[in-house]
C-alpha positions in Angstrom: 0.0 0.0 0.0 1.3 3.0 -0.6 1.2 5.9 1.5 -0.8 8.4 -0.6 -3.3 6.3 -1.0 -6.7 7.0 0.8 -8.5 3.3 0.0 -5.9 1.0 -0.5 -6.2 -1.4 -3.5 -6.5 -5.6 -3.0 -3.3 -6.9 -4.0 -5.0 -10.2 -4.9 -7.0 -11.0 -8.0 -8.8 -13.7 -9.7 -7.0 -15.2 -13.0 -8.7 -17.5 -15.8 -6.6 -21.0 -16.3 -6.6 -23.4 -18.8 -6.0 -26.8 -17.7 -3.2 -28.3 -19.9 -4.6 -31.8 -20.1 -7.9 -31.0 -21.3 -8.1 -27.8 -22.3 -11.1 -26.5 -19.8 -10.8 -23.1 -18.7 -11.7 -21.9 -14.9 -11.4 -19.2 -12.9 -9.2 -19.2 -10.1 -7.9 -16.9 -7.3 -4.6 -16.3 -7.4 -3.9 -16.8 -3.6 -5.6 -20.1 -2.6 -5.2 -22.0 0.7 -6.5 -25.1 -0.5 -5.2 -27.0 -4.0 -7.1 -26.2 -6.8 -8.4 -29.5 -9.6 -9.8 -29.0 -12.7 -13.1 -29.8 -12.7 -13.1 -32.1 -16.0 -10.0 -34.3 -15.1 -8.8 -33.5 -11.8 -5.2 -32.5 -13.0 -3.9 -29.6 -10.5 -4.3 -25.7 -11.9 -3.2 -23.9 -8.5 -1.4 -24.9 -5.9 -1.0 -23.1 -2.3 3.0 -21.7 -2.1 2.4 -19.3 1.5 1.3 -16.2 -0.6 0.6 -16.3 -4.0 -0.4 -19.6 -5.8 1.7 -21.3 -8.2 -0.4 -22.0 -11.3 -0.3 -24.8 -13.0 -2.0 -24.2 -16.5 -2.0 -21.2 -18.7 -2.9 -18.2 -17.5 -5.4 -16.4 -20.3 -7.0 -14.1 -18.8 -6.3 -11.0 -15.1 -9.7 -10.5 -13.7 -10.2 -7.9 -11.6 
């Protein structure tokens, strides 16, 4: 956050993944506490590292 700032912005987003196995897309959050499966084969798209995730699949897509 920075110091001039009146509302301070969330530092985490959600980020659109396609699964490398199988090709379905999901939306995840980039900072999950749990391991995240793709819900067609199961194959891991995020996995928790402490902080930020580290994703598995392709990242298409920043959300907001």
């Amino acid at each position: 956050m920075r110091r001039d700032e009146l509302i301070p912005k969330p530092e985490s987003v959600y980020v659109k993944v396609k699964c490398g196995k199988c090709g379905n897309e999901q939306i995840v959050f980039d900072r999950v506490s749990l391991e995240v499966r793709c819900n067609v084969c199961d194959e891991p798209l995020a996995v928790p590292r402490g902080g930020k995730a580290e994703i598995k699949g392709e990242t298409l897509q920043i959300l907001g």
